[in-house]
N, C-alpha and C positions, 0 to 999 in steps of 0.2 A: 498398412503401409509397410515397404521391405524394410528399409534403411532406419529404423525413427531417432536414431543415432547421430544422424550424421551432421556435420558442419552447417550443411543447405537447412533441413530442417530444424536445429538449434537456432539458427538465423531467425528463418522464418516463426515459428513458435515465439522467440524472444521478441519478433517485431508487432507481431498483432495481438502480446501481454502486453507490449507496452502502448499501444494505440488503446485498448481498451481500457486499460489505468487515465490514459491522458481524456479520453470522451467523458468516463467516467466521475473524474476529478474535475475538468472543465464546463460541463455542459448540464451538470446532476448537480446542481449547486446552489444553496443560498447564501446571501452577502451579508457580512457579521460589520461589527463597525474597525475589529482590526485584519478583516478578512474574506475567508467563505467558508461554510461547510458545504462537505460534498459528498459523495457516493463511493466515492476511489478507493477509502483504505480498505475497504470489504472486498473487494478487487484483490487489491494487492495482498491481502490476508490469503485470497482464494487460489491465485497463481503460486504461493509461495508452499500453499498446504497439495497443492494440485503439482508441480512441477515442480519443488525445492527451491532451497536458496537462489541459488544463481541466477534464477528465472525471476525468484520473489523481487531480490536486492534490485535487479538491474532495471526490473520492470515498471517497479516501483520510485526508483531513483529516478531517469529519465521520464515516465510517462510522468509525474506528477511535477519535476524539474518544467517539462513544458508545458503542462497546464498554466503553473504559476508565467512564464515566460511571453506566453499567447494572452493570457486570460488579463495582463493589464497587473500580474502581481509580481515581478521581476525583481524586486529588490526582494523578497520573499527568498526567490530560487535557491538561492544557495541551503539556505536552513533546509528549505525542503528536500534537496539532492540527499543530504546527509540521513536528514530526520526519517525519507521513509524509504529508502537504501536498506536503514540500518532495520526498518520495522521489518520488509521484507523478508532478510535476514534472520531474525528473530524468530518470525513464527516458523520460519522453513529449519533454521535447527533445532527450536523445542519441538515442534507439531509434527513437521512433513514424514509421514508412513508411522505415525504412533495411534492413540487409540482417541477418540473424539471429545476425551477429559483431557489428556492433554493437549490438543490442539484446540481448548478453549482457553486453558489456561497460557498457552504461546500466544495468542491473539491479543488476551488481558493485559498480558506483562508487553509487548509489544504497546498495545493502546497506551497505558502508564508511560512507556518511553517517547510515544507521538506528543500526550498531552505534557509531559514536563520541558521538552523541546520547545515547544511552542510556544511553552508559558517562558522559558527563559530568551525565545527571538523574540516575542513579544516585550521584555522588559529592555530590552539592549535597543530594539528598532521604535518601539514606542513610550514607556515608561512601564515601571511597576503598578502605576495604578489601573493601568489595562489590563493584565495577568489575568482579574479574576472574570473579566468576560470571555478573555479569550480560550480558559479553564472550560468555560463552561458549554461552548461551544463546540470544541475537541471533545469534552465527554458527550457529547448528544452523536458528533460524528462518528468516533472509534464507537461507540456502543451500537450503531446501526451495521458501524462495518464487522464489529462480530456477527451480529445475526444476520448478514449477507456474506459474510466466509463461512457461518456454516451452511446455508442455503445452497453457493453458487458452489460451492468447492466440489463438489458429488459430479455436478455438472462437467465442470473442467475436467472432473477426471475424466471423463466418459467421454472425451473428446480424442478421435484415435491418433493425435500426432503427440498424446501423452508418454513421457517418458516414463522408464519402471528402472532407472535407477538414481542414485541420489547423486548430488553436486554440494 
Protein backbone atom coordinates (compact mmCIF):
# COMPACT_ATOMS: atom_id res chain seq x y z
CA UNK A 1 0.00 0.00 0.00
CA UNK A 2 1.63 3.63 -1.11
CA UNK A 3 0.27 5.98 1.44
CA UNK A 4 -0.10 3.76 4.96
CA UNK A 5 0.51 6.96 6.62
CA UNK A 6 -2.18 8.76 5.81
CA UNK A 7 -5.32 10.32 7.40
CA UNK A 8 -7.75 7.89 5.16
CA UNK A 9 -5.82 4.88 6.31
CA UNK A 10 -5.45 5.88 10.03
CA UNK A 11 -9.33 6.13 9.86
CA UNK A 12 -9.88 3.16 8.28
CA UNK A 13 -7.32 0.78 10.35
CA UNK A 14 -8.67 2.59 13.55
CA UNK A 15 -12.20 1.61 12.46
CA UNK A 16 -12.06 -2.09 11.83
CA UNK A 17 -9.46 -2.23 15.57
CA UNK A 18 -12.21 -1.14 16.90
CA UNK A 19 -15.14 -3.26 15.31
CA UNK A 20 -13.05 -6.17 16.15
CA UNK A 21 -12.54 -5.08 19.96
CA UNK A 22 -16.35 -4.45 19.86
CA UNK A 23 -17.32 -8.41 18.13
CA UNK A 24 -14.86 -9.57 20.20
CA UNK A 25 -15.90 -8.15 23.64
CA UNK A 26 -19.65 -8.55 22.54
CA UNK A 27 -20.32 -11.75 20.90
CA UNK A 28 -17.08 -14.05 22.64
CA UNK A 29 -18.69 -13.78 25.89
CA UNK A 30 -19.77 -15.52 29.04
CA UNK A 31 -22.24 -13.86 31.80
CA UNK A 32 -20.75 -13.42 35.26
CA UNK A 33 -23.39 -12.53 37.88
CA UNK A 34 -21.83 -8.72 38.02
CA UNK A 35 -21.01 -8.98 34.27
CA UNK A 36 -19.30 -10.92 31.36
CA UNK A 37 -16.07 -12.24 30.26
CA UNK A 38 -15.13 -12.02 27.02
CA UNK A 39 -12.39 -12.37 24.31
CA UNK A 40 -11.72 -8.44 23.72
CA UNK A 41 -8.78 -7.62 25.98
CA UNK A 42 -6.39 -10.06 23.95
CA UNK A 43 -7.74 -7.89 21.04
CA UNK A 44 -6.87 -4.96 22.45
CA UNK A 45 -3.43 -6.09 23.99
CA UNK A 46 -2.91 -7.26 20.09
CA UNK A 47 -3.86 -3.85 18.34
CA UNK A 48 -1.90 -1.87 20.93
CA UNK A 49 1.39 -4.24 20.55
CA UNK A 50 0.67 -4.41 16.66
CA UNK A 51 -0.21 -0.59 16.05
CA UNK A 52 0.67 1.34 19.22
CA UNK A 53 -1.03 3.46 21.54
CA UNK A 54 -3.12 5.49 19.82
CA UNK A 55 -4.70 2.62 17.97
CA UNK A 56 -4.54 0.38 21.28
CA UNK A 57 -6.17 3.38 23.67
CA UNK A 58 -8.92 4.45 21.06
CA UNK A 59 -9.65 0.93 19.91
CA UNK A 60 -9.91 -0.23 22.92
CA UNK A 61 -11.93 2.65 24.63
CA UNK A 62 -14.83 2.88 22.03
CA UNK A 63 -14.89 -0.95 20.74
CA UNK A 64 -15.41 -2.25 24.28
CA UNK A 65 -17.43 1.43 25.35
CA UNK A 66 -19.98 -0.20 22.68
CA UNK A 67 -19.92 -3.59 23.60
CA UNK A 68 -20.95 -2.61 27.05
CA UNK A 69 -23.62 -0.11 25.44
CA UNK A 70 -25.22 -2.66 22.76
CA UNK A 71 -24.67 -5.69 24.78
CA UNK A 72 -27.46 -4.53 27.70
CA UNK A 73 -24.41 -3.33 29.95
CA UNK A 74 -24.69 0.55 29.69
CA UNK A 75 -24.24 1.73 33.04
CA UNK A 76 -21.01 -0.32 32.84
CA UNK A 77 -19.78 2.16 29.80
CA UNK A 78 -18.22 4.62 31.35
CA UNK A 79 -15.69 2.50 33.72
CA UNK A 80 -15.06 0.58 30.69
CA UNK A 81 -14.18 3.78 28.19
CA UNK A 82 -11.61 4.72 30.79
CA UNK A 83 -10.65 1.08 32.17
CA UNK A 84 -9.51 -0.19 28.77
CA UNK A 85 -8.55 3.16 26.93
CA UNK A 86 -5.99 3.22 29.63
CA UNK A 87 -5.20 -0.82 29.14
CA UNK A 88 -4.56 -0.04 25.48
CA UNK A 89 -2.28 2.42 26.39
CA UNK A 90 -0.32 0.66 28.69
CA UNK A 91 0.64 -2.28 26.82
CA UNK A 92 1.34 0.15 23.60
CA UNK A 93 3.91 2.10 25.85
CA UNK A 94 5.61 -0.62 27.76
CA UNK A 95 5.44 -3.49 24.83
CA UNK A 96 4.84 -1.80 21.32
CA UNK A 97 8.26 -2.48 19.12
CA UNK A 98 10.16 -4.03 22.47
CA UNK A 99 11.22 -7.63 22.85
CA UNK A 100 8.40 -10.43 23.66
CA UNK A 101 9.51 -10.25 27.72
CA UNK A 102 8.49 -7.03 27.62
CA UNK A 103 5.38 -6.97 25.97
CA UNK A 104 4.40 -9.84 28.44
CA UNK A 105 5.15 -7.96 31.09
CA UNK A 106 2.96 -4.52 29.47
CA UNK A 107 0.03 -7.02 29.14
CA UNK A 108 0.42 -8.26 33.03
CA UNK A 109 0.62 -4.79 34.44
CA UNK A 110 -2.13 -3.69 32.03
CA UNK A 111 -4.44 -6.96 33.12
CA UNK A 112 -3.57 -5.79 37.05
CA UNK A 113 -4.82 -2.24 36.01
CA UNK A 114 -8.22 -4.08 34.12
CA UNK A 115 -8.81 -6.23 37.20
CA UNK A 116 -8.27 -3.39 40.01
CA UNK A 117 -10.85 -1.23 37.91
CA UNK A 118 -13.32 -3.44 37.93
CA UNK A 119 -12.92 -4.52 41.28
CA UNK A 120 -13.28 -0.97 42.42
CA UNK A 121 -16.65 -0.26 39.52
CA UNK A 122 -17.77 -3.14 41.01
CA UNK A 123 -17.65 -1.88 44.63
CA UNK A 124 -19.21 1.61 43.93
CA UNK A 125 -21.94 -0.02 41.21
CA UNK A 126 -22.63 -3.07 43.41
CA UNK A 127 -21.10 -3.50 46.82
CA UNK A 128 -17.72 -4.72 48.12
CA UNK A 129 -18.90 -8.04 48.72
CA UNK A 130 -19.07 -8.53 44.91
CA UNK A 131 -15.30 -7.48 44.46
CA UNK A 132 -14.21 -11.03 44.93
CA UNK A 133 -16.15 -12.54 41.97
CA UNK A 134 -15.74 -10.05 39.93
CA UNK A 135 -11.73 -10.41 40.74
CA UNK A 136 -12.05 -13.56 39.79
CA UNK A 137 -13.54 -13.44 36.55
CA UNK A 138 -11.17 -10.41 35.24
CA UNK A 139 -8.21 -12.76 36.10
CA UNK A 140 -9.70 -15.75 33.91
CA UNK A 141 -10.25 -12.95 31.25
CA UNK A 142 -6.97 -10.66 31.20
CA UNK A 143 -5.23 -14.11 31.47
CA UNK A 144 -6.71 -15.56 28.14
CA UNK A 145 -6.31 -12.01 26.75
CA UNK A 146 -2.41 -12.36 27.35
CA UNK A 147 -2.17 -15.64 25.53
CA UNK A 148 -4.31 -14.32 22.66
CA UNK A 149 -2.05 -10.86 22.53
CA UNK A 150 0.51 -13.13 22.10
CA UNK A 151 -1.10 -15.35 19.60
CA UNK A 152 -2.93 -12.64 17.52
CA UNK A 153 -0.43 -9.90 17.68
CA UNK A 154 2.33 -11.71 14.88
CA UNK A 155 -0.94 -11.80 13.03
CA UNK A 156 -1.91 -8.08 13.02
CA UNK A 157 1.44 -7.27 12.42
CA UNK A 158 1.37 -8.99 9.12
CA UNK A 159 -1.40 -7.21 8.08
CA UNK A 160 -0.14 -4.80 5.37
CA UNK A 161 -2.09 -1.56 6.43
CA UNK A 162 0.31 -1.90 9.58
CA UNK A 163 2.00 1.11 10.57
CA UNK A 164 6.03 1.09 11.28
CA UNK A 165 6.06 3.92 13.27
CA UNK A 166 4.98 4.78 16.82
CA UNK A 167 2.14 7.07 18.17
Amino acid sequence: MKNQNSPLTTFVTLSLMTSIVLISTMFLKLPTLTGYVHLGDGVIYSVSLAFGGFHGAVSGALGSFLADVFGGYAFWSPWTFIIKGVAGYLVAKLGYGKTKLLQLVAMGLASLWIVAGYAIGTAVIYSPEAVPVEVLGNLVQTGSGVLIGTVLTPVLRSIPLHHNHKH
